[in-house]
N, C-alpha and C positions, 0 to 999 in steps of 0.2 A: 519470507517471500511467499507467495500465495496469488490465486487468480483472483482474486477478491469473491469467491462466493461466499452464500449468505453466511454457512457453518462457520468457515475460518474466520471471516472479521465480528462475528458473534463473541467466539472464543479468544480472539485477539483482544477484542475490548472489556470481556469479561476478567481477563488473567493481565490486563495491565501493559500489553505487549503491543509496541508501534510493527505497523506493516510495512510491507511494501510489496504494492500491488499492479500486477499485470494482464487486465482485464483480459478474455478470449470471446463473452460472449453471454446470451441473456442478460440476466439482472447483474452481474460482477461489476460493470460498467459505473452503475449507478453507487450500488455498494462501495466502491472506492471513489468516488465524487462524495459521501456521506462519509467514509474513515476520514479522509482528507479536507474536509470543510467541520468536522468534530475534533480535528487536531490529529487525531490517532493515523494517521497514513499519509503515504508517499506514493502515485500513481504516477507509474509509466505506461507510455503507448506501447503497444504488440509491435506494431508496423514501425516502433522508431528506437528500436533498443540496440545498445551501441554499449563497449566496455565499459565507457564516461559515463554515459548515463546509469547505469547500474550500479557502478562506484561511487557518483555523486547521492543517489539515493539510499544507499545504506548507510554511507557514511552521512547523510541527514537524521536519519532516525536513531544511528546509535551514538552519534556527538551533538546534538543539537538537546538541549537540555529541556524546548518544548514537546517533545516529545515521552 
């Protein structure tokens, strides 16, 4: 999990490893609209995170075999 800045999904996608990402601010935003439209990430809102939703997105990127 990660705020999607530049470093972490550089190295996320460098070493292979699906995100999940919870944008705060500047560029993160975009950076996880780019992991997730490159296959490599799973974005949830700030303002809409709930147990479900954070359950459903791990469990996307570590069962889902596009990833």
């Amino acid at each position: 999990m990660t705020h999607g800045g530049l470093l972490s999904t550089q190295e996320a996608l460098n070493r292979g490893v699906p995100i999940v990402g919870i944008p705060v601010f500047a560029d993160q935003t975009g950076n996880m609209a780019w992991a997730q439209s490159a296959g490599y990430g799973v974005t949830l809102s700030l303002h809409n995170i709930t147990k479900d939703s954070v359950s459903w997105a791990l469990k996307e990127v570590l069962e889902n075999d596009r990833y």
